[in-house]
N, C-alpha and C positions, 0 to 999 in steps of 0.2 A: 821085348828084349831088354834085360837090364844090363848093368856096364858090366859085371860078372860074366855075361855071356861074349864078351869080347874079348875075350882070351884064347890065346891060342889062333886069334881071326888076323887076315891081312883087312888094316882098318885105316881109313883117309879123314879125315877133315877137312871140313868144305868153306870157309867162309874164314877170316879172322877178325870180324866184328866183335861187339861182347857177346854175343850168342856162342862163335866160335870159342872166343878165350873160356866162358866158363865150360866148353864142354871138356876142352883138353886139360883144367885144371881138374873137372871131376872124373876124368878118366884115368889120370896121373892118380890121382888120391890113393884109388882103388886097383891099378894094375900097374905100376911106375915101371917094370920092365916090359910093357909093352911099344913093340916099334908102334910108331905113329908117322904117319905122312899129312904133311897142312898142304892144301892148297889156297893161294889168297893172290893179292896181284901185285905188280911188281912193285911197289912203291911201299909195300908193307913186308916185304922178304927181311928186311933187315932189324923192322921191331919184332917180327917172328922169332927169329932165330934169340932174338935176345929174351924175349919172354920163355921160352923153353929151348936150352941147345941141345936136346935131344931128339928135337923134329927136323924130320927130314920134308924143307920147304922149300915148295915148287910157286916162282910167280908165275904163272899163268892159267888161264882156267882150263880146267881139264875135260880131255872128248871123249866120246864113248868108247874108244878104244883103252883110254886111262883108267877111265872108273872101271872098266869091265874085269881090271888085274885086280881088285879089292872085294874082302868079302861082304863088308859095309862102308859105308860113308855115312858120316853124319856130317848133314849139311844144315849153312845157314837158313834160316826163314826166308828171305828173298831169292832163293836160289828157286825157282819150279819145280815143279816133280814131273812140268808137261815139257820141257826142254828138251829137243830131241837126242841129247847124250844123254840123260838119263833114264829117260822111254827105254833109249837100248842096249846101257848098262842094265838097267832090270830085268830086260829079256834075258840078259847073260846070264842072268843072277844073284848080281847086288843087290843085295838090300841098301836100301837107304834110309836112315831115322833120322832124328833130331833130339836136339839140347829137351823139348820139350816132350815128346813120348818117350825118353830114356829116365825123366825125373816121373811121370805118372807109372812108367814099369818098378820105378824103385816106391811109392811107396802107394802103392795098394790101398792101403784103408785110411788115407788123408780125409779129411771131410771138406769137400773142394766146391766154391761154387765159382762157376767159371763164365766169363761175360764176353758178348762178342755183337758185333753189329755195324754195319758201314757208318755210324758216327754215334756218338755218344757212349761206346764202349770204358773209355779211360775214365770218364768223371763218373759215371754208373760203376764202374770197379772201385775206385778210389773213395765214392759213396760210403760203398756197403762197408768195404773197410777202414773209415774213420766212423760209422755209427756203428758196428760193433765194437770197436773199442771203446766207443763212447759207455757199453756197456759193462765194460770190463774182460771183451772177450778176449783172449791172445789169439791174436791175427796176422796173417802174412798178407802181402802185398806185392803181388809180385809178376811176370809174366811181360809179355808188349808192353807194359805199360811203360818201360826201363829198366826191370830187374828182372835178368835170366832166370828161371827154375832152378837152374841146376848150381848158381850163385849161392840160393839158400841150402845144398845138397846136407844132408845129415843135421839140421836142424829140425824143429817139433813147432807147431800149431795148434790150435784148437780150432781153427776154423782157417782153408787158406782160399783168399782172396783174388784169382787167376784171369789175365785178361788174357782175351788171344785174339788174334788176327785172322783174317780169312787165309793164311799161307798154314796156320800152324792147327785150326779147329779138326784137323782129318787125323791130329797125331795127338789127341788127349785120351786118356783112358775112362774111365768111370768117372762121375761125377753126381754128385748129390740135385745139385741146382744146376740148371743151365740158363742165362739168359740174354734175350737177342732184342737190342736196343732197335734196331732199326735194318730196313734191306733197301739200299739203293744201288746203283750201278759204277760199280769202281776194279780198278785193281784187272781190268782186263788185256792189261800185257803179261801179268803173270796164268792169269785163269784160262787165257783164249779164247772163251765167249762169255757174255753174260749167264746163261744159262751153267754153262760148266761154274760161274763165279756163284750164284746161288747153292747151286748142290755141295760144291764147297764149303760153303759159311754155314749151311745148316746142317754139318755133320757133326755138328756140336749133340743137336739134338738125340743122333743115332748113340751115345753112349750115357743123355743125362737119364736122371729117377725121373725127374719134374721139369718139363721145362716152360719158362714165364719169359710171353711174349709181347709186343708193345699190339693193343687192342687197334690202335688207332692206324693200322699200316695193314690196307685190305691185303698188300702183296702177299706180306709177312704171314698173314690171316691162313691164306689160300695153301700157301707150302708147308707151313705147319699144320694142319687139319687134323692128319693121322696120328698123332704121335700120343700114347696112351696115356700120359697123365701134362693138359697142356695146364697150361695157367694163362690170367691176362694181367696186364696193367694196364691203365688209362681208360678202364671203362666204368663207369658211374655205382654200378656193384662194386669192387674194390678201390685202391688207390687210384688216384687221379687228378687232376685238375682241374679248377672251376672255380666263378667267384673270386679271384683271388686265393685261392687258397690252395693248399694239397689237403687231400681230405681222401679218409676210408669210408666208401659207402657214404650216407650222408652228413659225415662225422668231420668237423671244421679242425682239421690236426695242425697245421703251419701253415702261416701265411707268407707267399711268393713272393712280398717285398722284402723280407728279411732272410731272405737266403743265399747263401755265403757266393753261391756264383749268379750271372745274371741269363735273363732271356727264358721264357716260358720251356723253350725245348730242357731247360735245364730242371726246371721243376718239375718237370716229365722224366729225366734221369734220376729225379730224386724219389718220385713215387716207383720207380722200378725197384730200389733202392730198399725203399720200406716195404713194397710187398716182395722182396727177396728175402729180408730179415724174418716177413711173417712166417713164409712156409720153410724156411731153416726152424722157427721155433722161436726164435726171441721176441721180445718185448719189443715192437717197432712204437707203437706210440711212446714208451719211454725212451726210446732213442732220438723220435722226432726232434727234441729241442737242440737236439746239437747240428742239424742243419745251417744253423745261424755263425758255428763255427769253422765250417769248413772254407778252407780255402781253393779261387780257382787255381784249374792247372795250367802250369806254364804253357805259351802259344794257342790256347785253348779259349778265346777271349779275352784273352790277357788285358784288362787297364794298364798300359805304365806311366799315367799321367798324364798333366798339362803341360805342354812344353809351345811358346811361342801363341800363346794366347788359345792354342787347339789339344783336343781331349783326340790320345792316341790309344789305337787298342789292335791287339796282334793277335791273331787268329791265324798266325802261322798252320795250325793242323788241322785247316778245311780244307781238302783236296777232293771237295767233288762241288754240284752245282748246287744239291741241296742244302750244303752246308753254308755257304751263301747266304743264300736264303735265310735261313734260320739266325747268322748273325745279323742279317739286318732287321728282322722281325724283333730283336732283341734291342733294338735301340730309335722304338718310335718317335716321332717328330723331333728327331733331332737333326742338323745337316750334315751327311754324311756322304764321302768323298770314299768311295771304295776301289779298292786296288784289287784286281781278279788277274790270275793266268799262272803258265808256270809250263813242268813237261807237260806235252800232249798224250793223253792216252786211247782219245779219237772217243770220247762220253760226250753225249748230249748237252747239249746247255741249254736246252728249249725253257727247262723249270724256272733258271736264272732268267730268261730274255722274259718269259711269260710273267713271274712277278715285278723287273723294273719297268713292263708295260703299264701296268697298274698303280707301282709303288717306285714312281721314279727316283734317286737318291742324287745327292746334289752332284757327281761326278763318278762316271767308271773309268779308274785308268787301264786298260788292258798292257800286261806285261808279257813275256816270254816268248815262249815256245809258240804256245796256242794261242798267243796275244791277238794276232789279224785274225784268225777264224773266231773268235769271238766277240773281235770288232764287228764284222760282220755278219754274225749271227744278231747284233745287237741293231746296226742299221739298217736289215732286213726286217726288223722288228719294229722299224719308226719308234724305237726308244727314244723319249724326248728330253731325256737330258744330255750332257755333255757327255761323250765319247770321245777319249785320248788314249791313241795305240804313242804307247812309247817301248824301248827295246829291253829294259830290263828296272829290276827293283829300286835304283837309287833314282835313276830318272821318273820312277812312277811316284814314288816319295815328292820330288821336286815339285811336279804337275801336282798331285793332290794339295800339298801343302799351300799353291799358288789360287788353288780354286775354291779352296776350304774356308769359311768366315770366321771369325774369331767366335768361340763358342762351339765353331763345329766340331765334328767328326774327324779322324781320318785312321778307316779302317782294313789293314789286312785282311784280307782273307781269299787266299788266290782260288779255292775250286779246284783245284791241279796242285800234282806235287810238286817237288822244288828240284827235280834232277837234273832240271834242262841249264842250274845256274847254284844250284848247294851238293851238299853233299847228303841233305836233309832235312826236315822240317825246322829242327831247333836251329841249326846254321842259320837258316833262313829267317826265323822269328828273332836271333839275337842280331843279325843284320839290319832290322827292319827296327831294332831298340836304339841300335848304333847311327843308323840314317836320322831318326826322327829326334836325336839329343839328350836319349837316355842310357846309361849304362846297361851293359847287356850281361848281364849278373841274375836274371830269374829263370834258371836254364834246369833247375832241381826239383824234384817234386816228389813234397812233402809225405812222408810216410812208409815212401818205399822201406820194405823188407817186414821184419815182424815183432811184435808191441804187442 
């Protein structure tokens, strides 16, 4: 469906996040006398009405009985498609799109590679389009990452750039590349099972040319099989890692110490990275040197310094157990005071309990929601370092800061998202800048849109 075809249609608006603002901006563009209805909640009815006074805006969310009077809704990304008012507005008849298959129906022969994965998706996106530009290609940047599709609507490309979420992979269209950084277990309060969260994430695949998978992830391995033209990354035939270094085959291309973000899992985003550039067709070895300039993204690892004798680092956007994991694997022998918890979404945390048995870290404070169940899951596990259930983030700050040695650590990274106490990740990671005595000013990430 493209916006063209919402004409003449009774049409709602789901969501007034930026997802929602750019859709109702590129719907206006294109049919500005069309009635429009927003649905958003009450506490945004009032920027609604001021951002367009031609919408007719409802605070409260709407049941199946509401949607069912419309001939489409485009809904935000976090809204479900398994929610049971929309289950049985569809029955009715509604269609329901988004910001994101409204911008793939408008433009058809985009040259799109689009990235997705339970972690490493953003800096894998963000990769490939700061080394094609390194190249001189004109690139877009754009999608989850923070920039709506439909933000850039009627703009041009030579190559666009596209991250998507497991909410929004079921509503892309054709795509040149497709690639899947990684498959953990997340996001199943929107999906309802992990298994429905799988067939979800991998329906990227059902519309790419090619799709280029992470070698090293048997799950990833096993659900992908069928798919007629797969690809790998991280296996010793192609891009990879070893030695130090990222290397094609047995070809020593960059070395892991001099790249722009840190932690092995990152030099693994970067070989995705380069062998996406290859079967797009460009020069990846001549692109390789610019790995040295890229910068991390915000809450993503984030450094923001030394403050108080301790090296702080915010990892606001690890909301699962592996990602954990992988930030501390990124900061060997150093002492590290880690902060975990947040909303509960009822995931495992065996992977987290199973490597501080091993790899105990100088303190876990457990925060939130899910803070006691994985206090517990931690003392169940004769974890031998200190465990401190405290009730929210400024208090977990306190503890860590008290437990940390001058020289250490003290690292974000809750495992869980931030709903149970933000409005968001980034809320959260400039919180956690503002608690530890640094301005919370690195909230932008670098490159959005197209260059």
């Amino acid at each position: 469906m493209r916006i063209a075809d919402l004409a003449n249609q009774r049409v709602a608006v789901w969501g007034f996040g930026r997802e929602g603002r750019a859709a109702i901006t590129a719907i206006r563009a294109q049919l500005p006398s069309l009635p429009l209805a927003l649905y958003c909640s009450e506490g945004e009815v009032e920027a609604a009405r001021a951002f367009d006074p031609a919408l007719a805006v409802f605070g409260h969310e709407p049941d199946a009985v509401v949607l069912s009077a419309y001939d489409v809704v485009v809904k935000s990304p976090g809204i479900s498609i398994y929610k049971p008012a929309v289950t049985t507005a569809q029955a009715q008849g509604t269609l329901f799109t988004s910001g994101t298959a409204l911008w793939f129906s408008e433009h058809p022969d985009a040259r799109v590679v689009a990235v997705t994965g339970t972690k490493g998706k953003s800096t894998t996106t963000a990769l490939i389009a700061h080394l094609a530009r390194s190249l001189g290609v004109r690139t877009a940047l754009a999608g989850n990452i923070g920039l709506p599709l439909l933000e850039l609507q009627g703009q041009s490309a030579e190559l666009w750039t596209i991250e998507l979420s497991s909410f929004q992979t079921g509503e892309a269209g054709p795509v040149e590349l497709a690639v899947v950084t990684s498959l953990y277990e997340e996001h199943l309060d929107w999906h309802g099972s992990r298994e429905r969260y799988v067939v979800d994430k991998l329906r990227l695949g059902d519309v790419a040319r090619t799709l280029l998978v992470n070698s090293q992830q048997a799950n990833l391995l096993a659900h992908t099989v069928g798919h007629s033209d797969r690809r790998l990354f991280g296996d010793a035939a192609g891009w990879h890692v070893a030695g130090g270094f990222i290397r094609r085959g047995g070809r020593e291309v960059f070395p892991v110490e001099q790249l722009g973000v840190p932690g092995l899992h990152n030099a693994l985003n970067a070989s995705a990275a380069l062998a996406a550039l290859d079967l797009l067709g460009y020069d990846a070895l001549a692109a390789a040197p610019a790995l040295a300039t890229f910068r991390p993204l915000p809450h993503r690892l984030q450094p923001l310094g030394r403050c108080d004798g301790r090296d702080w680092i915010n990892d606001s956007i690890a909301t699962t157990p592996a990602a954990v994991v992988a930030a501390l694997e990124s900061l060997p022998g150093r002492e590290v005071a880690v902060l975990v918890g947040g909303y509960d979404r009822g995931v495992d945390w065996a992977p987290f309990v199973e490597y501080a048995q091993t790899h105990p870290p100088r303190a876990i404070a457990c925060m939130g929601a899910n803070g006691p169940r994985i206090e517990a899951a931690l003392r169940a596990g004769e974890v031998t370092c200190p465990v401190i259930r405290v009730a929210d983030l400024a208090a977990a700050v306190e503890a860590a800061r008290a437990v940390t040695p001058e020289g250490g650590v003290v690292l974000m990274s809750p495992g869980a998202p931030s709903f149970d106490q933000f409005k968001d990740y980034a809320e959260r990671g400039r919180r956690f800048a503002t608690l530890a005595g640094f301005a919370a000013d690195a909230t932008g990430i670098d490159g959005l849109g197209i260059r």
